[in-house]
C-alpha positions as CSV (number, residue, x, y, z in Angstrom):
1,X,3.6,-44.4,-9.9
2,X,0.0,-45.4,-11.5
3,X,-2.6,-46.9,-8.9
4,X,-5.6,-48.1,-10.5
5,X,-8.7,-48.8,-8.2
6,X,-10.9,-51.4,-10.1
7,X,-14.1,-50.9,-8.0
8,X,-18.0,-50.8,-8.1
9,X,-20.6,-50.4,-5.4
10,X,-22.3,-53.7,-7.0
11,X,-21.1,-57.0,-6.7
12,X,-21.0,-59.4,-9.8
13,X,-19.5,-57.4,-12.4
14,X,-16.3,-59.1,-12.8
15,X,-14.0,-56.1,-11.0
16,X,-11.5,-59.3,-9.5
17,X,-11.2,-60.8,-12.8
18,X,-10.2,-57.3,-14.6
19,X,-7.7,-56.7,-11.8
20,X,-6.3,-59.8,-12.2
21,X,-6.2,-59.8,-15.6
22,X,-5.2,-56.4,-16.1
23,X,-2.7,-56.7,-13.8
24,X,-0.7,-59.2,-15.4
25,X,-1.6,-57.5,-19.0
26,X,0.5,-55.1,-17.2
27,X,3.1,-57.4,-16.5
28,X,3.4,-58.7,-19.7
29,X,4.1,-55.2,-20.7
30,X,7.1,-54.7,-18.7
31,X,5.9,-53.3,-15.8
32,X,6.6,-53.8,-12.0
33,X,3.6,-54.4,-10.7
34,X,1.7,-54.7,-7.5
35,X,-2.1,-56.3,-6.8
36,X,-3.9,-55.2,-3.6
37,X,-6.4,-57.2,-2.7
38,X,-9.0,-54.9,-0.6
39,X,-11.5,-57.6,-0.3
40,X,-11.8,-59.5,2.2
41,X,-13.7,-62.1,0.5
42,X,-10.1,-62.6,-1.3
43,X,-11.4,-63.6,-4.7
44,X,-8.2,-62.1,-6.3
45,X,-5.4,-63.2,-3.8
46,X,-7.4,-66.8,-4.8
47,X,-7.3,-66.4,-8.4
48,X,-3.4,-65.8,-8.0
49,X,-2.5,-68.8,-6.4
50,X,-2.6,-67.2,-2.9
51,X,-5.0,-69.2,0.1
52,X,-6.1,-65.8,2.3
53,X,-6.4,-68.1,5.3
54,X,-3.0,-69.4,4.8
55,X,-1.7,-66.1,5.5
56,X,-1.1,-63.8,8.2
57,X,-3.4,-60.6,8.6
58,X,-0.6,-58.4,8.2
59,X,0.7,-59.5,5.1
60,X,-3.0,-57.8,4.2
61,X,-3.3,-54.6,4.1
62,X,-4.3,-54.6,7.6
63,X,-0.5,-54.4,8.0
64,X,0.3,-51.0,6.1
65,X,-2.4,-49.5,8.4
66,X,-0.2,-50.7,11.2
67,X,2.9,-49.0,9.8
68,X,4.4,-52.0,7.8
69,X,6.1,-50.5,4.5
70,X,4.2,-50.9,1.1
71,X,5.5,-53.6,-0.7
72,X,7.6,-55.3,2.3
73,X,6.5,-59.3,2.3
74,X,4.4,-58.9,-0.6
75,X,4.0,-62.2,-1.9
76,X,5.1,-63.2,-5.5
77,X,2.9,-65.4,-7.7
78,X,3.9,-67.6,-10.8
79,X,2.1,-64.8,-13.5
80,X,4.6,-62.5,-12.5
81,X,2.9,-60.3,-10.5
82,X,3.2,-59.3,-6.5
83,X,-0.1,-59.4,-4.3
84,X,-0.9,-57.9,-1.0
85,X,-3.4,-60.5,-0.4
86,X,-7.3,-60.3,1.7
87,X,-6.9,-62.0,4.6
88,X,-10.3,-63.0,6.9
89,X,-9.5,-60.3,9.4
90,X,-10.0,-57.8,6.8
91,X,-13.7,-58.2,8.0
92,X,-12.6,-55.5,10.3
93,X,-10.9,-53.1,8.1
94,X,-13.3,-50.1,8.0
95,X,-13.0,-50.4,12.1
96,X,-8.9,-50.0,11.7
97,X,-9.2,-47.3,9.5
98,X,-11.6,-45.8,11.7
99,X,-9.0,-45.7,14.2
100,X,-6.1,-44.6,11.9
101,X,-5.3,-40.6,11.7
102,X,-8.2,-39.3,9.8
103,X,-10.2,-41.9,9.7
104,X,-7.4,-44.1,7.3
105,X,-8.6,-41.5,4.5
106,X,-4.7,-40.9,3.5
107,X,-2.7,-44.4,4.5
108,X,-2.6,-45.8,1.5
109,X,-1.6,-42.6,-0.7
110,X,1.0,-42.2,1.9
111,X,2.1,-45.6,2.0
112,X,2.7,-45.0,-1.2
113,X,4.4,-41.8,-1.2
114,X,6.7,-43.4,1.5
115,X,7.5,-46.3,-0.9
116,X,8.4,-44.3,-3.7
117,X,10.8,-42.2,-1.2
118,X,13.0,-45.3,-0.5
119,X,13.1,-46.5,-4.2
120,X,10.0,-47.4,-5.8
121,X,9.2,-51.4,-5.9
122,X,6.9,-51.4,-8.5
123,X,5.6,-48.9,-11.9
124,X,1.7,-49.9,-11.4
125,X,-0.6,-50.6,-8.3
126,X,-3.8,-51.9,-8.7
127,X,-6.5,-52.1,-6.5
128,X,-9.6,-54.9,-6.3
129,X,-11.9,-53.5,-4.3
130,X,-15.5,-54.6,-2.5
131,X,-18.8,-53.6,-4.1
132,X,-19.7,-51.3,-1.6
133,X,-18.9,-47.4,-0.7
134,X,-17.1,-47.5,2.3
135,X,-14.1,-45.8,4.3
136,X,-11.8,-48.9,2.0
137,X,-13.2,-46.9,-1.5
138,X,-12.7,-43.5,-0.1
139,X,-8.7,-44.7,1.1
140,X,-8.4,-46.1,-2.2
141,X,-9.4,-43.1,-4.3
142,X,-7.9,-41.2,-2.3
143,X,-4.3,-42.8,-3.2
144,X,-5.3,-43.5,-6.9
145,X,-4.3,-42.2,-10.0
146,X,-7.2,-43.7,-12.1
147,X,-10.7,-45.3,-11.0
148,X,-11.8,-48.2,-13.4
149,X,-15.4,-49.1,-13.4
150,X,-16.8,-52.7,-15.1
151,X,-20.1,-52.4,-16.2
152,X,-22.7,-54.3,-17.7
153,X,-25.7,-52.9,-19.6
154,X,-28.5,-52.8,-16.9
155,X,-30.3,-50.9,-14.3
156,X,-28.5,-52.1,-11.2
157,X,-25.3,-51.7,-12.9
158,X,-25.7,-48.0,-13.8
159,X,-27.7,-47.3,-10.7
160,X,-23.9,-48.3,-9.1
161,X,-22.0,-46.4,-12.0
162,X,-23.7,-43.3,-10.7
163,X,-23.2,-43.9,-7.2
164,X,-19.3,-44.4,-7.8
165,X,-19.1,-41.4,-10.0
166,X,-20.1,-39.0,-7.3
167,X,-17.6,-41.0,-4.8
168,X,-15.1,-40.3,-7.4
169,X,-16.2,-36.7,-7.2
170,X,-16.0,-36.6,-3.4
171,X,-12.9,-37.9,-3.4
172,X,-11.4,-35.4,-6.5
173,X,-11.5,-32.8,-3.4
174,X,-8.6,-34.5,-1.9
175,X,-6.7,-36.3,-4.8
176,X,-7.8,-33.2,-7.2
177,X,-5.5,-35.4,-10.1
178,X,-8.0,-38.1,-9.9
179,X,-9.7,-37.9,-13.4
180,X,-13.5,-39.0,-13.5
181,X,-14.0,-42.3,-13.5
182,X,-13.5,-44.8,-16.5
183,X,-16.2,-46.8,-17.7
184,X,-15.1,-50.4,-18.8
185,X,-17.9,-52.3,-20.9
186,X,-16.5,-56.0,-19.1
187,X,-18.4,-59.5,-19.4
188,X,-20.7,-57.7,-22.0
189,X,-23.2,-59.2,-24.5
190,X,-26.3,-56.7,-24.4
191,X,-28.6,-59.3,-26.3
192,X,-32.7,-58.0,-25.4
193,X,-34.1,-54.7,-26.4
194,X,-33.6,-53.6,-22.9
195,X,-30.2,-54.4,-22.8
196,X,-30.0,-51.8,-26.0
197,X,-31.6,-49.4,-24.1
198,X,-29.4,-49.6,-21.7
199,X,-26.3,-49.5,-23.7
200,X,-27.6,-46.5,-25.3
201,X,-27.8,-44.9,-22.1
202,X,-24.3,-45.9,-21.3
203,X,-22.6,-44.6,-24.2
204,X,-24.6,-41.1,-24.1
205,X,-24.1,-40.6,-20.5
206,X,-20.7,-41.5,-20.1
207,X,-19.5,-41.1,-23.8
208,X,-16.5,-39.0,-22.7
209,X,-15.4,-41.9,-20.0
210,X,-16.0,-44.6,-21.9
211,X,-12.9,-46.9,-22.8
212,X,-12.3,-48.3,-26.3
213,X,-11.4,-51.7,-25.4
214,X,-15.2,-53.9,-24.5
215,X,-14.3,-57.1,-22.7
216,X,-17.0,-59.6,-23.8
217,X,-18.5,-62.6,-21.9
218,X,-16.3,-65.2,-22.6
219,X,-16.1,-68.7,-21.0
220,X,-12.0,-68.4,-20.3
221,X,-12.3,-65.8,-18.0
222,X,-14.6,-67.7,-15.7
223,X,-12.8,-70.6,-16.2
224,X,-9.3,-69.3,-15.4
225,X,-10.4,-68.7,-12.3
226,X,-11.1,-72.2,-11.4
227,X,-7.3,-73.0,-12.0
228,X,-6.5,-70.3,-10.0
229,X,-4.9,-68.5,-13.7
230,X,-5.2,-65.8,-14.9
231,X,-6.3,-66.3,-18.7
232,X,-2.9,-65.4,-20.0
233,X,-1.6,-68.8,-18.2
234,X,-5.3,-70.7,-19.1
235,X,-4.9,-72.5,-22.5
236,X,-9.0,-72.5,-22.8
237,X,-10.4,-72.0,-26.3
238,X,-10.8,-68.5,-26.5
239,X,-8.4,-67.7,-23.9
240,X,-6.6,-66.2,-26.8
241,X,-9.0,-63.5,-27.6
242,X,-9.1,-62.6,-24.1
243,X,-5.0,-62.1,-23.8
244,X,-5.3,-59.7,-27.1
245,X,-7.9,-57.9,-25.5
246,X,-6.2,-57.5,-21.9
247,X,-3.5,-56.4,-23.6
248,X,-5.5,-53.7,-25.4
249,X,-6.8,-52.3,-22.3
250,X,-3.5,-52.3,-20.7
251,X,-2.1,-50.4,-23.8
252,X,-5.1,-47.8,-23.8
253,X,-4.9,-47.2,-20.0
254,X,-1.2,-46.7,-20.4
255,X,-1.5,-44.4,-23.3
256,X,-4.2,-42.3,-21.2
257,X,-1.9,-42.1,-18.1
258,X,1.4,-41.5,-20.3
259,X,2.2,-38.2,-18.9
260,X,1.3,-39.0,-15.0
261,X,3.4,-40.6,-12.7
């Protein structure tokens, strides 16, 4: 089973529209597939149709940590994919995993491993997590197969990709099939000469972990979101671009993992 974490220690670089949207690229590519939503602020759970205060906390993850099975009462949504959603109480998560057998650092990879032991529910996992390091990015890392980083050509932004990169390295001690962490150019349109400079920087530093596929800024993905849709359900303009592209990143990270399970 593939779980992708979809984080950065910076907010507002689109990480719950690429899990949404990956996720359903996903989908659309005939895979089972599962969203966790490890944010409390529930952006993703939203954007799929699902109110987080409408739900109970442990339909959240707060439940696995309390022993509920992965996958049990996940909740399907009309793109086709299952979500784990935030719930408010979430608020609290670093405190439950705190209390959890060390420190909550393994309950998702072996919720997992338990899952896959009774009959696997879904092929793919993937992860939206908060912008911040925290016990919820070292649980997640520690359960993934793949970390996927969206970036945008600035200081702050690589400031963060750095930051994630030596949590990814932390957490290769533990998960030592955790690959470093791929770099996803997403919502990007480096314009200014800074910007350049910063794009430069990108692609020398991280040459080797830089994906193919560049998601560009495009009004459909912000939109989508509105109408609780991803943009493979939003008929905007250039909603159409943004499927093909979705698709291509699904198709690239698919190729990568080919061989893992």
């Amino acid at each position: 089973m593939r779980v992708y974490a979809i984080s950065l220690e910076k907010g507002g670089t689109g990480k719950s529209s690429v899990a949404v949207n990956l996720a359903v690229a996903f989908q659309q590519r005939g895979q089972r597939v599962l969203l966790i939503d490890l944010d409390a602020q529930g952006h993703a759970s939203r954007w799929l149709g699902v109110n987080p205060r409408a739900t109970q906390p442990d339909e959240s993850i707060l439940g696995v940590i309390r022993g509920r099975p992965l996958g049990e009462g996940a909740i399907a949504t009309a793109e086709g994919v299952a979500v784990i959603p935030a719930h408010p109480e979430m608020a609290g998560l670093p405190v439950a995993l705190a209390s959890a057998p060390n420190n909550g650092l393994f309950a998702l990879r072996s919720a997992v491993a338990q899952m896959e032991k009774r009959g696997a529910l879904f092929d793919i996992i993937v992860c939206d997590l908060p912008p911040a390091r925290s016990p919820i990015l070292a649980t997640a890392l520690a359960a993934a197969t793949r970390c996927v980083a969206p970036v945008q050509a600035e200081d702050l932004v690589l400031h963060a990709l750095a930051d994630l990169s030596e949590s990814v390295s932390y957490a290769q001690q533990v998960n030592p099939e955790l690959p470093d962490v791929s770099v996803l150019r997403n919502r990007y349109a480096p314009r200014s000469a800074v910007d350049m400079v910063y794009d430069e920087e990108l692609r020398t530093r991280y040459r080797s972990q830089l994906l193919q596929t560049i998601i560009p800024l495009r009004a459909a993905i912000r939109e989508s979101a509105g109408f609780q849709q991803s943009v493979f359900r939003y008929p905007g303009a250039d909603a159409g671009e943004v499927r093909s592209l979705f698709r291509q990143l699904a198709d690239e990270l698919l190729a990568l993992d080919g061989g893992r399970s």
